[in-house]
C-alpha positions as CSV (number, residue, x, y, z in Angstrom):
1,X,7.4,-29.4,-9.0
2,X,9.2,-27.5,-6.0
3,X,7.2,-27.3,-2.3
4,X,7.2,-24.5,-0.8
5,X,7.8,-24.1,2.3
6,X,6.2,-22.2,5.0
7,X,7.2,-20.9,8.1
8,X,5.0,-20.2,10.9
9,X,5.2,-16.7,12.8
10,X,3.9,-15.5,15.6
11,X,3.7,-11.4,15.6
12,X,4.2,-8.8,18.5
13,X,0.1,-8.7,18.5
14,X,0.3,-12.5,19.0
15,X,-1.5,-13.6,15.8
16,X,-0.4,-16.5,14.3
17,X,0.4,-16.7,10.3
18,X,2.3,-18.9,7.7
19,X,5.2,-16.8,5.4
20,X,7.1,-18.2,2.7
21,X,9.1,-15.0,2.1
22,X,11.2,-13.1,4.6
23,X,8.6,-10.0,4.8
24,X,7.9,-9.3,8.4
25,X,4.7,-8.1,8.0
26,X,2.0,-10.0,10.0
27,X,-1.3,-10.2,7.4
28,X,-4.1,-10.4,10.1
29,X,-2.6,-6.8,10.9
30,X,-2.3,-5.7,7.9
31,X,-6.0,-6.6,7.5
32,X,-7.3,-5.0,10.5
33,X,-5.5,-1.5,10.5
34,X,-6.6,-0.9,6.5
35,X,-9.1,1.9,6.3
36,X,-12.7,1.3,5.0
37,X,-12.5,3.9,2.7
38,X,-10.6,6.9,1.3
39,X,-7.3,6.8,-1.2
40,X,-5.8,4.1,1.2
41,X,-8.8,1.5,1.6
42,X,-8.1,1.5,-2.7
43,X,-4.8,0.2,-2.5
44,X,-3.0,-3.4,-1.3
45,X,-0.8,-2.7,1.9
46,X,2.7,-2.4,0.4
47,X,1.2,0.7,-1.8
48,X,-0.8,1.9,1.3
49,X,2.6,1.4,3.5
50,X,4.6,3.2,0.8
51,X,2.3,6.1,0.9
52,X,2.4,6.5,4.4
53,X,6.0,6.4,4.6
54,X,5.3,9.7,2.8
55,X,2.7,10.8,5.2
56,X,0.3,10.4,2.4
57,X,-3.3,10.2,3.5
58,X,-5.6,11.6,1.5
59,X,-5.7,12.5,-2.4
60,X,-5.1,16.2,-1.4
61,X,-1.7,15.0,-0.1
62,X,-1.1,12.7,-2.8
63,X,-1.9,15.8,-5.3
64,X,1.5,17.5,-4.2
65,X,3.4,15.0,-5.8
66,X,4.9,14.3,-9.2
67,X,3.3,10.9,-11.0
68,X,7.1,10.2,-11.5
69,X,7.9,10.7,-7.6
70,X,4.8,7.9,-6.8
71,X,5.8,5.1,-8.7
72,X,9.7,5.8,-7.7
73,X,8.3,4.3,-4.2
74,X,8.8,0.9,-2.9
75,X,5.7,-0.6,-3.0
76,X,3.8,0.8,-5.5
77,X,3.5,-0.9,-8.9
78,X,1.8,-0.7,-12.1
79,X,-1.6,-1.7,-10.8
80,X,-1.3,1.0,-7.9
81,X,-1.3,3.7,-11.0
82,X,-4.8,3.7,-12.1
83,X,-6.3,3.6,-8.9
84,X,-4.8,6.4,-7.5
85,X,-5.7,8.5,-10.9
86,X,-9.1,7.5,-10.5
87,X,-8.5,8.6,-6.8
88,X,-7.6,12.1,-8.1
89,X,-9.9,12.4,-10.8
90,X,-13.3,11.4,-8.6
91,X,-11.6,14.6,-6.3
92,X,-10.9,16.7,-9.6
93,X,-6.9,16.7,-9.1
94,X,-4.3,15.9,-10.7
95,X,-0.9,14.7,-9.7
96,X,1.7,17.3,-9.2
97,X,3.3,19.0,-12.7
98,X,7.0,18.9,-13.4
């Protein structure tokens, strides 16, 4: 069995956290800046960061795009899908039509 090691990080905010991958992304941040609810308190962060590199709030800005077009982003994976249809469908959209 292989350790694995893990570094310890200190981020701009000043909270401290263990990584064993090269993501930059502090954790404790992630956790306090995701919403309570909404599309984006649904999703983990690298589907909610992916959306809102899109400017992707709400499901009425996620209705203007193709299903295809979503899961092309970083970030958003199979498990992303069927919450953001249930998303759409508890609004009565759809995603966008070819």
């Amino acid at each position: 069995m292989t350790a694995i090691s893990k570094n310890k990080r200190t981020c701009k905010n000043g909270h401290h956290y263990f990584k064993t991958s090269d993501c930059p992304t502090c954790p404790i941040c992630e956790a306090e800046r995701k919403p309570d609810f909404g599309l984006l308190a649904v999703l983990s962060a690298p589907a909610r960061r992916a959306l809102e590199s899109k400017n992707i709030k709400t499901v009425a800005d996620l209705s203007q795009y193709t299903q295809r077009e979503i899961l092309s982003l970083h970030g958003i994976g199979p498990s992303s899908l069927p919450k953001l249809l249930e998303e759409l469908n508890k609004n009565g959209l759809t995603f966008k039509d070819l």
